[in-house]
C-alpha positions, -999 to +999 in steps of 0.1 A: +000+000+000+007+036+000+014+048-039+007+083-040-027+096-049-020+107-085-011+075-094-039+054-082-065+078-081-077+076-044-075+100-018-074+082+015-070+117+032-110+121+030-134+103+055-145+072+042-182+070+031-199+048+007-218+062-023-243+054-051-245+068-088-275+060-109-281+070-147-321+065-154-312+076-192-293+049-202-292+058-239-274+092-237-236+091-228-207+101-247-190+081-266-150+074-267-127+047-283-095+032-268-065+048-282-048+032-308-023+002-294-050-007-268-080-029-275-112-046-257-109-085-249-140-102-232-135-124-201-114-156-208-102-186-187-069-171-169-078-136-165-094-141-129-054-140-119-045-110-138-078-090-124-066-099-092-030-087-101-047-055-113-070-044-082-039-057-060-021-027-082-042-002-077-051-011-041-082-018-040-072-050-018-044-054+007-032-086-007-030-108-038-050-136-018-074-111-006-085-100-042-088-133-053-115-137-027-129-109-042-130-123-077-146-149-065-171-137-045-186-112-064-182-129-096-187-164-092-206-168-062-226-137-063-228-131-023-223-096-024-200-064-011-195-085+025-155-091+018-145-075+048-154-103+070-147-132+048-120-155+045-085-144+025-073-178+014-059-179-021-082-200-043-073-221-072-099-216-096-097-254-110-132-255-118-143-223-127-158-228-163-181-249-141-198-222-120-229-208-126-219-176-137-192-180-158-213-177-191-226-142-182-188-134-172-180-142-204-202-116-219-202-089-199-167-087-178-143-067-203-105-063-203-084-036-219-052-046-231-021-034-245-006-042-278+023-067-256-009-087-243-003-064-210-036-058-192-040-025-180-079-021-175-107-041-167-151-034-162-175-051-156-216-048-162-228-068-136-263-080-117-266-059-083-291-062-053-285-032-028-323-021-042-335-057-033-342-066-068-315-070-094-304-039-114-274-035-135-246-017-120-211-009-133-187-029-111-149-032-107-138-006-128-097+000-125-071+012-148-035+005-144-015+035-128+009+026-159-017+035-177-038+062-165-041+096-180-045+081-214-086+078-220-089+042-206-115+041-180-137+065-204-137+041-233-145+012-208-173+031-191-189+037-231-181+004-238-205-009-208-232+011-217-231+003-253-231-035-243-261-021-209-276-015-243-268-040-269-281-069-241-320-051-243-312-041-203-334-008-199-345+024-179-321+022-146-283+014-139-257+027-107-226+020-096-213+022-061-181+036-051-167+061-018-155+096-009-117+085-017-124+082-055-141+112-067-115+115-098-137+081-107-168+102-093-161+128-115-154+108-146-189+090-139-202+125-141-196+129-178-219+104-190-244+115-168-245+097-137-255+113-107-257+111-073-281+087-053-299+107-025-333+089-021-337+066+011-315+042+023-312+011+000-322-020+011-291-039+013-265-007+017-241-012+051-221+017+057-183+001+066-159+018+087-125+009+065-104+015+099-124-013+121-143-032+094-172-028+114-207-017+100-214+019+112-247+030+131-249+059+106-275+080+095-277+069+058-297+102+048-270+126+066-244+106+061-247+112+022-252+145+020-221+151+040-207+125+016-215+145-015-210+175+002-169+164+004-168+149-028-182+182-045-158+206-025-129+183-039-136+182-071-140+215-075-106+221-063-094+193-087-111+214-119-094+246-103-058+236-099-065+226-139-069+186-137-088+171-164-099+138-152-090+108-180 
């Protein structure tokens, strides 16, 4: 841990509270292409390691093992956001053609890689239950640092809502993400998500990153002072003359 915030993005400096994004018009969004030397792959057999190796990059877990349990969980055995209590073991993945998602992964998790094979991004339009009915949400979105500043995690966001689209999905999709990413926020922003400030959802937990114990919080205050931080920063981001990617 502990790459400096321009290169991974996240600002650990900031409270941690957890957000939602929703877009209800789903057909209007920018559109952007990967630059040339970079293009799209779908999942394949293999690339649960080098997802791991890429969230492990940009921190998003503490540990190789840890974001294999990750992988795992959210995309093979669809229990959820509840990592912080689970087990850490490293997993072998011997049989995961056999699970019962690995057809939808195969549509709808995408990679970005670079003309060497290298992967440096990786999205995922996925099935998501914090509303207590499934609803697409973008999920696991992550550029290399090697890599950011050059477009990437624009094209992948158009590329998920052309393929939100292309699968007959319709009306609604979020995302969720937290205070420390609001360069992501602000990205998200551009093709016209916006932030969530209806009631509490029925599955949301707010978790205290320190502890990794659920928080008592009031959901409803607790966001606004949520968007309230994120707003202030980004607005110091666009004056200091930061374009997000």
């Amino acid at each position: 841990m502990g790459r400096p915030f321009s290169e991974i993005g996240i600002d650990r400096s900031l409270p941690h509270i957890g957000v939602i994004m929703e877009k209800t018009d789903t057909s209007a969004y920018p559109r952007f292409e990967l630059p040339p030397g970079f293009a799209f792959s779908h999942y394949r057999p293999g690339f649960e390691r080098r997802w791991a190796a890429l969230q492990r990059e940009v921190e998003s877990a503490d540990s190789l093992e840890e974001a294999e349990t990750v992988f795992k969980r959210e995309f093979l055995d669809g229990k959820g956001m509840d990592w912080l209590h689970r087990s850490t073991e490293s997993l072998d993945f011997v049989d995961i053609e056999n699970s019962p998602c690995f057809n939808e992964l195969t549509k709808t998790m995408l990679f970005v890689l670079g003309g060497d094979g290298e992967l440096a991004g990786t999205g995922s339009l996925w099935n998501g239950g914090i509303f207590g009915e499934v609803r697409q949400r973008l999920h696991w979105i992550a550029v290399s640092p090697k890599h950011q500043g050059k477009g990437l995690s624009k094209a992948i966001v158009s590329k998920l809502l052309d393929l939100y689209n292309d699968l007959g999905y319709g009306g609604y999709i979020y995302l969720t993400s937290q205070t420390w990413s609001y360069k992501a926020l602000n990205v998200y922003m551009k093709f016209g998500f916006a932030p969530y400030m209806g009631e509490k959802p029925m599955n949301w937990n707010a978790v205290n990153m320190e502890s990794g114990n659920y928080e008592p919080w009031d959901y409803l205050e607790k966001n606004v002072e949520a968007w309230d931080m994120i707003f202030e920063k980004i607005n110091q981001y666009r004056d200091r003359g930061v374009h997000a990617e």
